[in-house]
N, CA and C atoms as a LAMMPS dump frame, in Angstrom:
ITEM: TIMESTEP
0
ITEM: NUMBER OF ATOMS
399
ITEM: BOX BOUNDS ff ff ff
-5.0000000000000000e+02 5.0000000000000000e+02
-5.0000000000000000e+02 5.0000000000000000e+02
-5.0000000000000000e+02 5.0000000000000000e+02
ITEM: ATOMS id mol type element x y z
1 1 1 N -8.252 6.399 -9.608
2 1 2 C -7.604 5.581 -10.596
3 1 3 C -6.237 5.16 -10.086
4 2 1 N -6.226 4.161 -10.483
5 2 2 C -4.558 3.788 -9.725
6 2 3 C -4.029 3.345 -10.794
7 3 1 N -2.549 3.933 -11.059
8 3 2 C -1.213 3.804 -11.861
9 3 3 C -0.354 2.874 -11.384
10 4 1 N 0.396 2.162 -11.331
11 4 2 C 0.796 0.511 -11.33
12 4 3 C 2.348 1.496 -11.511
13 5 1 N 3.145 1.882 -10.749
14 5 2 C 4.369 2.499 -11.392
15 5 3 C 5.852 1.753 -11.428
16 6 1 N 5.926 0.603 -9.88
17 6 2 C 7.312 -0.079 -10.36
18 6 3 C 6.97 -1.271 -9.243
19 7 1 N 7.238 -2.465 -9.471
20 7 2 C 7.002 -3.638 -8.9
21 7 3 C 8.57 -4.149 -8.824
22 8 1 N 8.293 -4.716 -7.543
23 8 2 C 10.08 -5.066 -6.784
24 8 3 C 9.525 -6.687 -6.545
25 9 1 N 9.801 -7.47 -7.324
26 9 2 C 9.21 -9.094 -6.55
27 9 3 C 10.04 -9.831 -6.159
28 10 1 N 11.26 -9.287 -5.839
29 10 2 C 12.226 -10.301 -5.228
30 10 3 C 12.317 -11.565 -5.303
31 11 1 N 12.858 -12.621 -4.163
32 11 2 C 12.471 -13.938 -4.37
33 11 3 C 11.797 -14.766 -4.79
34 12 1 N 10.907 -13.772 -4.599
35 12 2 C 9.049 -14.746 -5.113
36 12 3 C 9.41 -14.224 -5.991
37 13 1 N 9.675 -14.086 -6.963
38 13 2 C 8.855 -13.572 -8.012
39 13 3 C 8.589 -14.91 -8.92
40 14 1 N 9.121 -16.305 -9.345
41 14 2 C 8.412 -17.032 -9.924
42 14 3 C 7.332 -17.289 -9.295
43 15 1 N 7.005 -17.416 -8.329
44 15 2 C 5.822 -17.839 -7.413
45 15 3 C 4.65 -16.838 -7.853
46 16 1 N 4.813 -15.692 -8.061
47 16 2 C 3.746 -14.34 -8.366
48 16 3 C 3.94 -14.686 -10.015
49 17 1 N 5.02 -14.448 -11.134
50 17 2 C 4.386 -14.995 -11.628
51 17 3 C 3.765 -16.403 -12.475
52 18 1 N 3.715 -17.142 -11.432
53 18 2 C 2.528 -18.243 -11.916
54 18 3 C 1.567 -17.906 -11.584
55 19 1 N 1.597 -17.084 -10.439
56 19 2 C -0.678 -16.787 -10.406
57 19 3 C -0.606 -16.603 -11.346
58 20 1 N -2.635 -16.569 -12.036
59 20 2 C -2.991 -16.281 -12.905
60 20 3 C -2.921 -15.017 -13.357
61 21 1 N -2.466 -14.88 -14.865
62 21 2 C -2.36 -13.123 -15.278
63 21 3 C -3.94 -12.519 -14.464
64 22 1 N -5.321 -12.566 -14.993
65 22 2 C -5.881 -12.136 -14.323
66 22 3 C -5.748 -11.664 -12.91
67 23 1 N -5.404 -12.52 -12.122
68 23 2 C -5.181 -12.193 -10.68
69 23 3 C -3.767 -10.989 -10.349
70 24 1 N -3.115 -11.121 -11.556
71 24 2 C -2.157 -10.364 -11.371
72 24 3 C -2.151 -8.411 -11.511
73 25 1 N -3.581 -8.893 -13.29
74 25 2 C -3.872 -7.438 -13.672
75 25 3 C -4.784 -7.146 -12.526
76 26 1 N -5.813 -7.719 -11.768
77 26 2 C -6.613 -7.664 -10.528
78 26 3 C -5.723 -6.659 -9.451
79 27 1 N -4.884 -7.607 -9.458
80 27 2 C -3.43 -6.532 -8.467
81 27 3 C -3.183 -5.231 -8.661
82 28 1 N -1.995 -5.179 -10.046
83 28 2 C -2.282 -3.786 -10.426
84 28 3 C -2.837 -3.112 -11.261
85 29 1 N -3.942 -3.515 -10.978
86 29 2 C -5.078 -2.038 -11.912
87 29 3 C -6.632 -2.04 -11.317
88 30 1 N -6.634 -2.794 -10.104
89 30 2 C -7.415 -2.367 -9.402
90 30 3 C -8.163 -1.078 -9.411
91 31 1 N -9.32 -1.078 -8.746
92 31 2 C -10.364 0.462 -8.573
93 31 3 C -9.072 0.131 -7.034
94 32 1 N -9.44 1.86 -6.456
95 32 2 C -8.991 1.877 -5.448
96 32 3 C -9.513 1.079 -4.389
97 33 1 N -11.152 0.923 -4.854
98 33 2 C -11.918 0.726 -3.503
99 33 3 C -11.546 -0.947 -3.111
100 34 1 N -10.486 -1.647 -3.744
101 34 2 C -10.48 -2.797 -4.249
102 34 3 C -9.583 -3.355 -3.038
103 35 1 N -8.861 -2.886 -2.559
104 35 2 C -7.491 -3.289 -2.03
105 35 3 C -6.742 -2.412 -0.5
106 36 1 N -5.62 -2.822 0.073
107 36 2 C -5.125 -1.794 1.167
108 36 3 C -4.516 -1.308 0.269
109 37 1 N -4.149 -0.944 -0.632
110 37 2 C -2.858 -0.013 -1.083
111 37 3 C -3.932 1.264 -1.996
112 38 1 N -5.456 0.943 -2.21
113 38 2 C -6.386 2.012 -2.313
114 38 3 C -6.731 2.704 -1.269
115 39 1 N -7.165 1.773 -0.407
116 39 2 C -7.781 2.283 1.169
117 39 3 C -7.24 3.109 1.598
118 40 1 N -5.682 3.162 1.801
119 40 2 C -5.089 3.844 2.505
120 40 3 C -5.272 5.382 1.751
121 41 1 N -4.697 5.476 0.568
122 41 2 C -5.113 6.611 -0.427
123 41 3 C -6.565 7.35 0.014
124 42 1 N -7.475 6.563 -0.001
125 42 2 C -8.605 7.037 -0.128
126 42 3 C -9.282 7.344 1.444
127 43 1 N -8.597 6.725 2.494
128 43 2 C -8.642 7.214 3.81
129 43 3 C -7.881 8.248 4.248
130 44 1 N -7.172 8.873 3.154
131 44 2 C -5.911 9.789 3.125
132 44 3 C -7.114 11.171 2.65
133 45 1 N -7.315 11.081 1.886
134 45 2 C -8.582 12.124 1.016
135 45 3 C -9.539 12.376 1.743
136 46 1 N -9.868 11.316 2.948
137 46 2 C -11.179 11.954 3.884
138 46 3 C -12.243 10.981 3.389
139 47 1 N -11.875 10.57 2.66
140 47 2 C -13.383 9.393 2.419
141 47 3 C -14.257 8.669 3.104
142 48 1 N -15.329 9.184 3.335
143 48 2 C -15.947 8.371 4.383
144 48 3 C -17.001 7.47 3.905
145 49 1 N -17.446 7.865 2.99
146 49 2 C -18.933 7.207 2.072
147 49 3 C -18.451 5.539 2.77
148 50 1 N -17.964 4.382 2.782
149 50 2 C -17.552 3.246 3.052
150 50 3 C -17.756 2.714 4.349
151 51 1 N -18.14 1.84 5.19
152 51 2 C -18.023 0.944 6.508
153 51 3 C -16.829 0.304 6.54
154 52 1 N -16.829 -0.155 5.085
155 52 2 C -15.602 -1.234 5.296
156 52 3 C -14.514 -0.795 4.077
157 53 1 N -13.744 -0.399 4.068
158 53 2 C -13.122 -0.762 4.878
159 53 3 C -13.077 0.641 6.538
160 54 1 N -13.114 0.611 7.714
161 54 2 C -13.203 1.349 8.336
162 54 3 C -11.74 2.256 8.21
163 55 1 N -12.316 3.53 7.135
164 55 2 C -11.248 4.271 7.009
165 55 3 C -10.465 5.453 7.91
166 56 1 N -11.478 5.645 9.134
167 56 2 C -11.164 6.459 10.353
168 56 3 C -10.205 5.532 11.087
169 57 1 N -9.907 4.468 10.925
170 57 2 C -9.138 3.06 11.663
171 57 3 C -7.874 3.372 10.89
172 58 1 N -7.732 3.248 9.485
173 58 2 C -6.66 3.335 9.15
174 58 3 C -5.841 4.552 8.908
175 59 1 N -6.733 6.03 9.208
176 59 2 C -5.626 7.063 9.058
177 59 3 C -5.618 7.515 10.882
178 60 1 N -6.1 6.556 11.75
179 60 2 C -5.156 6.588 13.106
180 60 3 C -4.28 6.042 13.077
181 61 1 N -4.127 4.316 12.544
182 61 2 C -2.79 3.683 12.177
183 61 3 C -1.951 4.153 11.221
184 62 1 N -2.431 4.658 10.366
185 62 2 C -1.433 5.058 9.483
186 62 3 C -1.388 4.266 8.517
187 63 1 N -1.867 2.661 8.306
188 63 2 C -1.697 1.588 7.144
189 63 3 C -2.914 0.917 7.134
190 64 1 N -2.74 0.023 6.297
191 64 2 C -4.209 -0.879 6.266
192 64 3 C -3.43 -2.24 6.023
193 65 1 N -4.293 -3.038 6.367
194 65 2 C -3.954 -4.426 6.139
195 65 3 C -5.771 -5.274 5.319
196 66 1 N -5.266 -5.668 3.811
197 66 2 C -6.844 -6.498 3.748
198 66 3 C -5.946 -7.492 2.531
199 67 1 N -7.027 -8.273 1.65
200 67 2 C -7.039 -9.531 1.135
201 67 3 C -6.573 -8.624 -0.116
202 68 1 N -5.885 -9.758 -0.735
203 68 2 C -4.73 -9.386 -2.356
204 68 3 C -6.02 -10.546 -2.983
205 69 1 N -6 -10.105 -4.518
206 69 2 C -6.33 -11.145 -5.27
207 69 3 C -6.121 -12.385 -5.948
208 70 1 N -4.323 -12.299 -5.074
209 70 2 C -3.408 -13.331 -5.197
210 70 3 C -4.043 -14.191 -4.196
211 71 1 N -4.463 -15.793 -4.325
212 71 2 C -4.696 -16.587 -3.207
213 71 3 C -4.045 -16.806 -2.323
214 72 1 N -3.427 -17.017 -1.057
215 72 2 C -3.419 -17.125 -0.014
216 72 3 C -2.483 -15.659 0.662
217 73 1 N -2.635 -14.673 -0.061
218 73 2 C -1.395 -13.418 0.216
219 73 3 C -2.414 -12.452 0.635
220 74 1 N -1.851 -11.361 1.423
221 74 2 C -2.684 -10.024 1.858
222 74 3 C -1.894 -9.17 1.348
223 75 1 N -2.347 -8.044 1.603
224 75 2 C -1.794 -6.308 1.361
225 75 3 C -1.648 -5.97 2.41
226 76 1 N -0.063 -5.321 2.883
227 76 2 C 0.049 -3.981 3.557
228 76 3 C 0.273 -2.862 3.073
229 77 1 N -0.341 -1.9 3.368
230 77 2 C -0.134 -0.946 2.519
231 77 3 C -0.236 0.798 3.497
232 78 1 N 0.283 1.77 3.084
233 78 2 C 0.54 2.626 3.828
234 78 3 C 0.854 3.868 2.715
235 79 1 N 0.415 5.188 3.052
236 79 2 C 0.48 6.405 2.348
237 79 3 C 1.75 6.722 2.019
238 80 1 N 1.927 7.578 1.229
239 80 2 C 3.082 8.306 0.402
240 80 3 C 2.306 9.155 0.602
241 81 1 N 3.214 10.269 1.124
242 81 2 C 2.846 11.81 0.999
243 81 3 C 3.757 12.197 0.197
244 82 1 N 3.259 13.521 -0.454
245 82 2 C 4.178 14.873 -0.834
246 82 3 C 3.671 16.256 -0.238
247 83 1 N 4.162 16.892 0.726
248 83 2 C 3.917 17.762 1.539
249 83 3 C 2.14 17.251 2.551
250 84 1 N 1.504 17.763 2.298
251 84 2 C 0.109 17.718 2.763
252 84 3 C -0.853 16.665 2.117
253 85 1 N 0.009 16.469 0.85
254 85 2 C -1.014 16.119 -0.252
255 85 3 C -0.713 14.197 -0.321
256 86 1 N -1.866 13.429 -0.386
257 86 2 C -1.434 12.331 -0.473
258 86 3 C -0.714 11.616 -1.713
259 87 1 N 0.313 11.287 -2.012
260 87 2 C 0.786 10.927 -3.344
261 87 3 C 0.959 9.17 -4.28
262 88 1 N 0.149 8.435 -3.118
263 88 2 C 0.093 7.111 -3.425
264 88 3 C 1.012 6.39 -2.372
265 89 1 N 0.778 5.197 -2.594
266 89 2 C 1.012 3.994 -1.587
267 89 3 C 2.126 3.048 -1.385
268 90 1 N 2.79 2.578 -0.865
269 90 2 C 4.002 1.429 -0.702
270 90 3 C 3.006 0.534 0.12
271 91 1 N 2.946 -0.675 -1.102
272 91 2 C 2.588 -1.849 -0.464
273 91 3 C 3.498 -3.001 -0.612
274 92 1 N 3.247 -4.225 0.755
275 92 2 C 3.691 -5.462 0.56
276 92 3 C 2.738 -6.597 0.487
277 93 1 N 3.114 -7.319 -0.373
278 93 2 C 2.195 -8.067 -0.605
279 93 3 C 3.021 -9.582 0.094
280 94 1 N 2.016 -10.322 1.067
281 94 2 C 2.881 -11.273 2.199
282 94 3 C 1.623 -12.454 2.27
283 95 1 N 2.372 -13.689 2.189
284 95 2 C 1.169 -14.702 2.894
285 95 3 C 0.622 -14.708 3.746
286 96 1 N -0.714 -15.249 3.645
287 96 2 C -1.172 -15.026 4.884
288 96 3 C -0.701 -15.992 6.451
289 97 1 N -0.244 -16.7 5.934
290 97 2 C 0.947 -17.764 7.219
291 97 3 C 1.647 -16.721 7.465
292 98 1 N 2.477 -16.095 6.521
293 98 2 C 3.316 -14.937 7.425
294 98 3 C 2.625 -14.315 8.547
295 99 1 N 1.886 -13.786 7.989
296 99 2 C 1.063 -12.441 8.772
297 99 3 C 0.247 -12.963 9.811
298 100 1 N 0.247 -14.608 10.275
299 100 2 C -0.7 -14.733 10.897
300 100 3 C 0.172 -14.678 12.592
301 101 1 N 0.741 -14.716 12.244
302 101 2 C 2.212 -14.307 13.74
303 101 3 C 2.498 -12.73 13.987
304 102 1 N 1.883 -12.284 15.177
305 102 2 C 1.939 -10.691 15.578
306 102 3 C 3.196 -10.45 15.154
307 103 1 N 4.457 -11.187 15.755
308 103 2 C 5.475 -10.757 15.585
309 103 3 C 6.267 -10.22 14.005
310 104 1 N 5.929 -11.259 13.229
311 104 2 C 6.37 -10.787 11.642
312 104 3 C 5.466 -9.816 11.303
313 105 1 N 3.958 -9.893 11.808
314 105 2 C 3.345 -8.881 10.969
315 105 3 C 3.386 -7.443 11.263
316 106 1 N 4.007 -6.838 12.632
317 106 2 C 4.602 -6.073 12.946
318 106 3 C 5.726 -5.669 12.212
319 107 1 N 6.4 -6.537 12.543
320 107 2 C 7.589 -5.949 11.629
321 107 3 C 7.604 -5.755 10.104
322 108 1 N 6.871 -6.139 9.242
323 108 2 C 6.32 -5.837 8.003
324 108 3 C 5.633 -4.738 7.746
325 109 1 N 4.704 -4.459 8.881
326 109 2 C 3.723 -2.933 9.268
327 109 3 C 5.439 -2.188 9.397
328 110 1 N 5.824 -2.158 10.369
329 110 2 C 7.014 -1.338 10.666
330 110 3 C 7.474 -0.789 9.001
331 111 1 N 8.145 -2.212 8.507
332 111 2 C 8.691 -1.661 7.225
333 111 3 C 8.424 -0.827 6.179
334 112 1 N 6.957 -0.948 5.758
335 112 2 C 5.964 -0.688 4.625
336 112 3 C 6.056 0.775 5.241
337 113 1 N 5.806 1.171 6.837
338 113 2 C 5.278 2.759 7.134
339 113 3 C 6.997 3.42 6.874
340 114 1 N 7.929 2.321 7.085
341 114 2 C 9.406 3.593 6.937
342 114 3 C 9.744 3.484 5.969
343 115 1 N 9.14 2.404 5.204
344 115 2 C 9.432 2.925 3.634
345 115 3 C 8.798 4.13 2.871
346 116 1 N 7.467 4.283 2.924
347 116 2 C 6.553 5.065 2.787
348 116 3 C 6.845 6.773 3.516
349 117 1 N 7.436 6.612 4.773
350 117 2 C 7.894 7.462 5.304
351 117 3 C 9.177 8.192 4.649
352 118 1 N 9.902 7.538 4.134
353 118 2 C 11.448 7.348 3.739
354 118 3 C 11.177 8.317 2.12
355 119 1 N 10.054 7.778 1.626
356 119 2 C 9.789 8.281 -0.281
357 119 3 C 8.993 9.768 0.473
358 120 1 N 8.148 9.745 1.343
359 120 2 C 7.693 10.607 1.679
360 120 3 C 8.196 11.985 2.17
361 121 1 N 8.982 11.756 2.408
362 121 2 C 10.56 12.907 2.728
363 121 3 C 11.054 13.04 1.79
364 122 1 N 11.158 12.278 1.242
365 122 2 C 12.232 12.931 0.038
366 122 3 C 11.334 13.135 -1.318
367 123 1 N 9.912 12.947 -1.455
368 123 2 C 9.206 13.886 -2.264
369 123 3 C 8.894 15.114 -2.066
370 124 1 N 8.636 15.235 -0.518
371 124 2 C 8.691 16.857 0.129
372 124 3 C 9.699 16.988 -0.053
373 125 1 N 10.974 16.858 0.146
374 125 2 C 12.067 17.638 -0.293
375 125 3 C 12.697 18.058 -1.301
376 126 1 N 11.848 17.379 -2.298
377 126 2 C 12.015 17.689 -3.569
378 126 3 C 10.927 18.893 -4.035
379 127 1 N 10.227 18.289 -3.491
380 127 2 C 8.839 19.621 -3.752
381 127 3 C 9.307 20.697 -3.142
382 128 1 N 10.09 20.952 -2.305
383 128 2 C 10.358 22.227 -1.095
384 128 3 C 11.685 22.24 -2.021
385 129 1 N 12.138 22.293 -2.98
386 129 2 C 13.698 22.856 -3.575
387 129 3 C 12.957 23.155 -4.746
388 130 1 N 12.255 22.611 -5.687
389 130 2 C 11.315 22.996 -7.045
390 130 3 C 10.495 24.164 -6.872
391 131 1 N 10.104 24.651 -5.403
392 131 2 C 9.471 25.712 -4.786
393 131 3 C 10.611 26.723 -4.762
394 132 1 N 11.537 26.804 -4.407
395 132 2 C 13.032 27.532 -3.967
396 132 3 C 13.774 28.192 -5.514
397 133 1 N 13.69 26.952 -6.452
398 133 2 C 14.031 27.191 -7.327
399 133 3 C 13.601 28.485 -8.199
């Protein structure tokens, strides 16, 4: 089940919202199996039942990249841990003109994993002082 917890839309954000509400609730309230910002979760858990998305691919990379239900935009998306345990996802949601240049889409992969990395530390470290306590 996926929880929808805080949306950052920056610049775009009139642009996101004029998509259609549908396409938007499509976004967040997706099944997991729906999207990269599930995949990654659910390639996090060991899930293998699936081909596609190839989830042994994305917990060597570490992220996933697939299609948003927004028209012409994709998902990057990448794990949140809390200690061992997977705790949900930091995704970006980017056109696909962006992403179609190695160079930006690198650096977007880059961002999404040190953001993800960044919440991911400091939920273990919160979990490792609530333990102490």
């Amino acid at each position: 089940m996926r929880v929808h917890a805080e949306t950052a839309l920056g610049a775009h954000a009139q642009q996101l919202y004029a998509a259609p509400q549908a396409s938007l609730q499509a976004l967040w309230r997706a099944p997991l199996e729906a999207d990269a910002s599930g995949w990654v979760i659910l390639a996090c858990l060991g899930d293998t039942g699936a081909a596609r998305p190839p989830f042994h691919r994305i917990r060597e990379d570490g992220y996933a990249v697939g299609p948003s239900p927004l028209l012409d935009r994709d998902i990057i998306a990448a794990p949140v841990w809390r200690g061992s345990t997977v705790a949900g996802a930091v995704s970006l949601l980017a056109s696909h003109r962006q992403l179609r240049g190695t160079a930006v889409r690198n650096r977007f992969v880059a961002a999404v994993m040190d953001t993800a990395g960044a919440i991911s530390r400091q939920l273990t470290r919160t979990g490792m002082q609530a333990l102490a306590d």
